[in-house]
N, C-alpha and C positions, 0 to 999 in steps of 0.2 A: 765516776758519775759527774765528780765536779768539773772538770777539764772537759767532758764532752757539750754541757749545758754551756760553757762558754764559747767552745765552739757555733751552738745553733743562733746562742746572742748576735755571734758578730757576724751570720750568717744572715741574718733579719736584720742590723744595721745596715747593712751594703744594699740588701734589695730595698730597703725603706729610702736609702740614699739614691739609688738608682733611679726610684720614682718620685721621686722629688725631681733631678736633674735629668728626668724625660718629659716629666711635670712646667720644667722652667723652660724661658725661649729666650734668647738675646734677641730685641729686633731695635728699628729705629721707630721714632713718635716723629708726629707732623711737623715738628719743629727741627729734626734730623739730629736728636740728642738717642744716643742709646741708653736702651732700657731692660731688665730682665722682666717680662710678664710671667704671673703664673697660672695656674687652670683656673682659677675662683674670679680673674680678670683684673686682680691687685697686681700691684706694681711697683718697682723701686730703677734708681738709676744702676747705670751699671758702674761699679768700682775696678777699674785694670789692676790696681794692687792687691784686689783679693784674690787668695790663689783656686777660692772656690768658683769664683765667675771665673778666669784664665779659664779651667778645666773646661767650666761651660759651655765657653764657647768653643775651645777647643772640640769636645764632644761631639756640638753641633757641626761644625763645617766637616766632620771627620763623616758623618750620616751622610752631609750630602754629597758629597763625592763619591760616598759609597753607591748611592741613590743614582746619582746621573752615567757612574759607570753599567750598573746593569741595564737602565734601559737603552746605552747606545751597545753594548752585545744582543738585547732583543731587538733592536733595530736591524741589525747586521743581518741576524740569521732572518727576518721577516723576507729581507730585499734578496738575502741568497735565494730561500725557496720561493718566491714570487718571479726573481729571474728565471731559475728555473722552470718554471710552470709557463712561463712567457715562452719562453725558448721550444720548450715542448708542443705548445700549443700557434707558433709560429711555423715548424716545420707540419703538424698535420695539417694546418691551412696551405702550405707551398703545395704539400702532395694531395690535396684536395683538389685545388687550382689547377694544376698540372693535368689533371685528370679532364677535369672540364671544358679544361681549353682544346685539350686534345679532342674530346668528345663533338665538340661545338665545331671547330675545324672540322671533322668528319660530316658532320652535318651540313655545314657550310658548302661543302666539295661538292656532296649531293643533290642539294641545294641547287647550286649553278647549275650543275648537267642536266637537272632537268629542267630547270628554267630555258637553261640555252634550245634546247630540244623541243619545249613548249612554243620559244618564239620563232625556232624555227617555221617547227607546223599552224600556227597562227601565219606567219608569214607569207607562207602556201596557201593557206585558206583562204588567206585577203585577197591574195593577186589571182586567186580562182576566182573568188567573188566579183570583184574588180572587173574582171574580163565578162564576167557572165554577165555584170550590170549593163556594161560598155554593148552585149551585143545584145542584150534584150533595148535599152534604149535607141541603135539603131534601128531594129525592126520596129518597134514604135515608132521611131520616129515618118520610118518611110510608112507604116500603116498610116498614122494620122493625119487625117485632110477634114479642113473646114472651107466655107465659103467665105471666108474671108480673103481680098485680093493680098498680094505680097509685100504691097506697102501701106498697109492699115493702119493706121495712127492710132496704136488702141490707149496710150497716156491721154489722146483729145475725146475718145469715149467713155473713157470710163469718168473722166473729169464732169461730162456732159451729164451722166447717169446720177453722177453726186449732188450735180446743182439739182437736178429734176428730184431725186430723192429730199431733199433737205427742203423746195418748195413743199414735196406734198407733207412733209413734216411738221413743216411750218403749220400749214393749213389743219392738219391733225390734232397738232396742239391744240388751236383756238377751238377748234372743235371739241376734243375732251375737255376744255376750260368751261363749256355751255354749257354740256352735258353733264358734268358734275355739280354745276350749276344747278340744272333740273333735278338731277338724282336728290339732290339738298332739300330743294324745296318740296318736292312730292315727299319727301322722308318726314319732313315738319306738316305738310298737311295732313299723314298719314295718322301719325301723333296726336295730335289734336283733333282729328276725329275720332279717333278712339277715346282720350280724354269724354270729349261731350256724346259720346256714346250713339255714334251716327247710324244709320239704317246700314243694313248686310251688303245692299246693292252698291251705295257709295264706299264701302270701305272695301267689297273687293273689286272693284274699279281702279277708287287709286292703289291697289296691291298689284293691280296689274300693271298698271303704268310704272309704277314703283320697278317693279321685276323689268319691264321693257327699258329702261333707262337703265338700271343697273347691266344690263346684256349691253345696252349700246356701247357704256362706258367700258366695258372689256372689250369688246369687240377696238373701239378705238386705242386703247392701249396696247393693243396686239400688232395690230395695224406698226405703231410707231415703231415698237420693238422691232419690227421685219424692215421697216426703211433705214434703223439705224446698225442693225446686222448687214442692210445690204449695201451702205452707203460704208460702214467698215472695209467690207470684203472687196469692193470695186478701188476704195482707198491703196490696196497693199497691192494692189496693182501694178500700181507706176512704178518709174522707173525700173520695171524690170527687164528681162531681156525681152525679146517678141516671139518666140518659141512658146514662152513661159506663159506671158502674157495672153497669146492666142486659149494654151491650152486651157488658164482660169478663165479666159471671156465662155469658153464650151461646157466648164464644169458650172458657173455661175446663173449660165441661160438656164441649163435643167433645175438650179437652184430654187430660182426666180423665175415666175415664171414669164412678171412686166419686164424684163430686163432681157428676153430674147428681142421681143422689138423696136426697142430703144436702140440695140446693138446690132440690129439689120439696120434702120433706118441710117445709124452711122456708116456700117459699113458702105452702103448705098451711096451717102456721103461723101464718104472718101474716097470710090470711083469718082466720081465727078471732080473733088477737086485735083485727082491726077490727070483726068483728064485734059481739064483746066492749066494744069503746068504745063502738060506736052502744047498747049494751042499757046502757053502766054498770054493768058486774060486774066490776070487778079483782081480785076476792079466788082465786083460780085460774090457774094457767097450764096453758096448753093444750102437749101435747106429741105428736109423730106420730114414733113408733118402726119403723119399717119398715111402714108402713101401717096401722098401729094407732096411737088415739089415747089417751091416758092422762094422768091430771088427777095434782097432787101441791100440796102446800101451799108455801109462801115460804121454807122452809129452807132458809140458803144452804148447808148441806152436800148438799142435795141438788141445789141447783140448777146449771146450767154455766152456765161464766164469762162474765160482760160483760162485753164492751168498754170501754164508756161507763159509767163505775161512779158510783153516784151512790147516797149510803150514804139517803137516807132512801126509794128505793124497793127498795134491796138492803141491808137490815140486817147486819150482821155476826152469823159465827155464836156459838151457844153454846159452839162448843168452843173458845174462846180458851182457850191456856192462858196464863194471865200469873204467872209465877216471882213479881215483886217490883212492890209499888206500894205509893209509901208518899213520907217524907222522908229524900233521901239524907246520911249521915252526913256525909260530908266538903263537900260542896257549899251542904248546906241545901237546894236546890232541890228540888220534886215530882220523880219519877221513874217511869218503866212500864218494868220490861223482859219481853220474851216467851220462854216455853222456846224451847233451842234445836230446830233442825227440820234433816233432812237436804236440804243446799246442792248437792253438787255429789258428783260420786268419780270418778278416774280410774287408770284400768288400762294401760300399753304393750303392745302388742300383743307382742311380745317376753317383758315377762315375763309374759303372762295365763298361762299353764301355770301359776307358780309359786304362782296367787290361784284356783283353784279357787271359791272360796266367797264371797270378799270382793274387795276394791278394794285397788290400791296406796297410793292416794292419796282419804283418804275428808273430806272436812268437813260439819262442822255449822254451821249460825249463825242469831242472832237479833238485831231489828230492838230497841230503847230510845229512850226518846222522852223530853226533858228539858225542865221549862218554862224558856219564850223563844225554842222551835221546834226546837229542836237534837235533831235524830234520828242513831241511829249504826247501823252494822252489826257488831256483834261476830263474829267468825267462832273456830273453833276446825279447822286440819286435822291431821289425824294420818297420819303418814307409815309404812306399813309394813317399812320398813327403818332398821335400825343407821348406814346409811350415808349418812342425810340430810344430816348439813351437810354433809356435803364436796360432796355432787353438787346440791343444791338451796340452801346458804345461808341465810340468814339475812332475816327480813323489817325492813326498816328505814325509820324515821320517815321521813314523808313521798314512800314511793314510791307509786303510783298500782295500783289497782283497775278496772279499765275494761270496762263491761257493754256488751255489744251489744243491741240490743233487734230487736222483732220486723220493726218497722215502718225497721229501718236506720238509727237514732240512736245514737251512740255516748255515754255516759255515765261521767266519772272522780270516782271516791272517792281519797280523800285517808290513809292511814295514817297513826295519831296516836299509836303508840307502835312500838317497835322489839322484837323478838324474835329470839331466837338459835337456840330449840328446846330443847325439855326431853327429855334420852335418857330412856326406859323401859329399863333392861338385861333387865330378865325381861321383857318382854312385848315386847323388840325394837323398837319403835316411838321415832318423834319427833315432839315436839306445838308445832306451833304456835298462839298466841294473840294476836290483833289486832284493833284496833277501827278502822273508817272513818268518817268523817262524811263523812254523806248530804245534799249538797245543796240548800237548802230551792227553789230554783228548779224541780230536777228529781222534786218529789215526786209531783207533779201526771201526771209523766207516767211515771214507776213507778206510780201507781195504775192509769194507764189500759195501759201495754203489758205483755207478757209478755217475760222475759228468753231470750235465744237463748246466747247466747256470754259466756265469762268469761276475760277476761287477766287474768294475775295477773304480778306484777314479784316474782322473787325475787333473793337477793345475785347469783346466777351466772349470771341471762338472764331472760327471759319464758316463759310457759307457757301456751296456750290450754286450756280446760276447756268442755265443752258442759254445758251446765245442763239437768236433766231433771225438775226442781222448778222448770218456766218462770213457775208465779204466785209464785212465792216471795215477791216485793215486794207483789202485790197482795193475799192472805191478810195477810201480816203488818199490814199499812197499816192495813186494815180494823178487826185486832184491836186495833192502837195509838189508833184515831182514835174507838172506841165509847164 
């Protein structure tokens, strides 16, 4: 009994010993002195002479080598079976691929044959077509016959048709400006009789005037919308071939119906002045006024506008008025500038009651021409309210001017100084004054169009303005260039 009990003693020494020095750590402290720590977080230095710490540490490096050996065999075997699985999962991607390509290939082959095959018979189709167009347009062509002669100047008619359109537009305008005028104030009489509770016979009176004024005023908007549909469609005219041209003067008569003889009396026309070439008499133009013909001399104030303007068979007129030609002070340079000429005006519908008589929005402006090409548009607009810059701004350097023309080209001038507006207190108004340079690229083709449309950029947005002085650039040019 006794020998075995001493057995289990020193059996319980060693494990008590054991957890003590599993208990204990050699490390270093912040100051790189070695120390043995133990679980309770007391501490002593470490002694090398004691054969108890030796062991200790010995113990410990002996764990960790043991420690860092297995985990580089569980490393090992990680990367073997993960190569593995790569390798595995590498070749079902090849034969995957392999598969698809081939597949896609196959598809592709098919692909082509029948495309090839398709553009063939497209091919076929077109050059059927192609022929069939080819000989339907000659039989058209030999069917169609107009009475127009062989050398009918249809770019000088249809030009003609544009100016005649664009006066009675003009004249249209002023006319729905009256009329809405009226519609305005019959609407406020109307009002204010009701207000003071007027007899039946007075209120449906002005109800019917009311209603008659409201019909005119559509009836004139209609009106304009067909002169500027028909002065578009005569526009896309020009410059086209004469086959072409003929065939739109024949679809455009049935259109219109003013515009058949507008387009006799030219045709009429231009017999005579071939005529005219075969005898060699240019001194005369021949003119057909609703069936009568009447002579007149070279005056371009009497003459209507060209298209094709070409100054040594269309002289400019005598009334040029030119303000200033002479040597300008500050430049040195030669200078033309031409009186100003009314540009543009516009009215809101809204406050046209308040404009009776005038525009809200009126300008002037004239063309100056500087030697070394350099032409400007000076403008001057006068604003009929006090309360211009707040709602209109300010014009500022280098914002853009952009004319539309007739033939659909758009055109941007360039602002070469800044303006704020100058208050009138007695006269109410706000003026502004700006100059553009004009282009030298685009002058060529301001001589030849007539202006439709004017944007204008001010501080606080843009503003459309229809221009009713459409040769405005063509007259000025004329007097700048004599």
């Amino acid at each position: 009994m006794i020998p075995n009990l001493t057995k289990l003693f020193l059996v319980l020494c060693c494990f008590i010993c054991c957890q003590t020095l599993s208990a204990q750590k050699v490390m270093k402290n912040t100051n790189g002195e070695i120390i043995v720590q133990y679980q309770d977080g007391s501490w002593r230095y470490y002694d090398p002479k004691d054969t108890s710490d030796i062991k200790l540490l010995e113990e410990q490096n002996r764990r960790v080598k043991e420690r860092n050996a297995a985990k580089l065999q569980k490393d090992r075997i990680v990367e073997r079976t993960s190569d593995s699985k790569n390798k595995k999962a590498n070749k079902v991607k090849a034969q995957k691929s392999k598969k698809t390509s081939n597949k896609k290939s196959k598809k592709k082959r098919i692909a082509s044959s029948k495309s090839n095959k398709s553009k063939k018979s497209k091919s076929k189709k077109f050059k059927d077509k192609k022929s069939k167009n080819l000989k339907l347009a000659k039989k058209k062509s030999s069917k169609f016959k107009t009475n127009y002669p062989s050398g009918t100047d249809f770019n000088d008619m249809a030009t003609k048709i544009i100016v005649d359109s664009n006066s009675k537009k003009v004249k249209v305008k002023e006319e729905e400006r009256k009329a809405l005028f009226q519609k305005n104030i019959l609407d406020d009489k109307l009002k204010r009789a009701k207000k003071n509770k007027a007899g039946k016979m007075e209120l449906q009176s002005l109800s019917a005037k009311l209603k008659a004024a409201k019909t005119n005023l559509k009836g004139l908007k209609k009106s304009r919308s067909i002169l500027d549909k028909k002065r578009r469609s005569y526009a896309a005219i020009i410059d086209k071939e004469p086959l072409e041209q003929e065939r739109m003067f024949v679809k455009l008569d049935k259109k219109f119906g003013s515009a058949s003889s507008a387009s006799s009396n030219a045709a009429s026309q231009s017999k005579l002045s071939l005529n005219r070439k075969k005898n060699k008499t240019n001194k005369t133009v021949g003119n057909i006024d609703a069936g009568a013909r009447t002579t007149r001399n070279n005056n371009t104030s009497n003459m209507p506008w060209p298209k094709k303007v070409d100054f040594s068979k269309n002289p400019p007129s005598s009334l040029c008025a030119v303000a200033f030609q002479g040597v300008d002070d500050f430049s040195g340079k030669r200078r033309k500038d031409l009186f100003p000429k009314k540009f543009f005006s516009y009215t809101d519908e809204r406050m046209a009651k308040f404009f009776p008589e005038g525009d809200m929005v009126e300008c002037k402006a004239h063309l100056s021409i500087v030697s070394g090409g350099l032409t400007f548009l000076s403008t001057e607009i006068v604003i009929n309210s006090e309360s211009a810059k707040t709602s209109y701004g300010s014009l500022e350097k280098g914002t853009l001017l952009t004319l539309k023309l007739v033939n659909g080209e758009n055109i941007n001038l360039t602002n070469n100084k800044s303006d704020v507006g100058l208050l009138d207190p007695i006269a109410k108004t706000v003026t502004y004054k700006t100059q553009y340079l004009v282009p030298s690229q685009h002058i060529k083709t301001l001589q030849k169009n007539e202006v439709d449309l004017l944007r204008l950029v001010w501080g606080t947005g843009y503003e459309d303005y229809f221009i009713y002085e459409t040769d405005f650039f063509i007259d000025q040019l004329k007097c700048l260039l004599e």
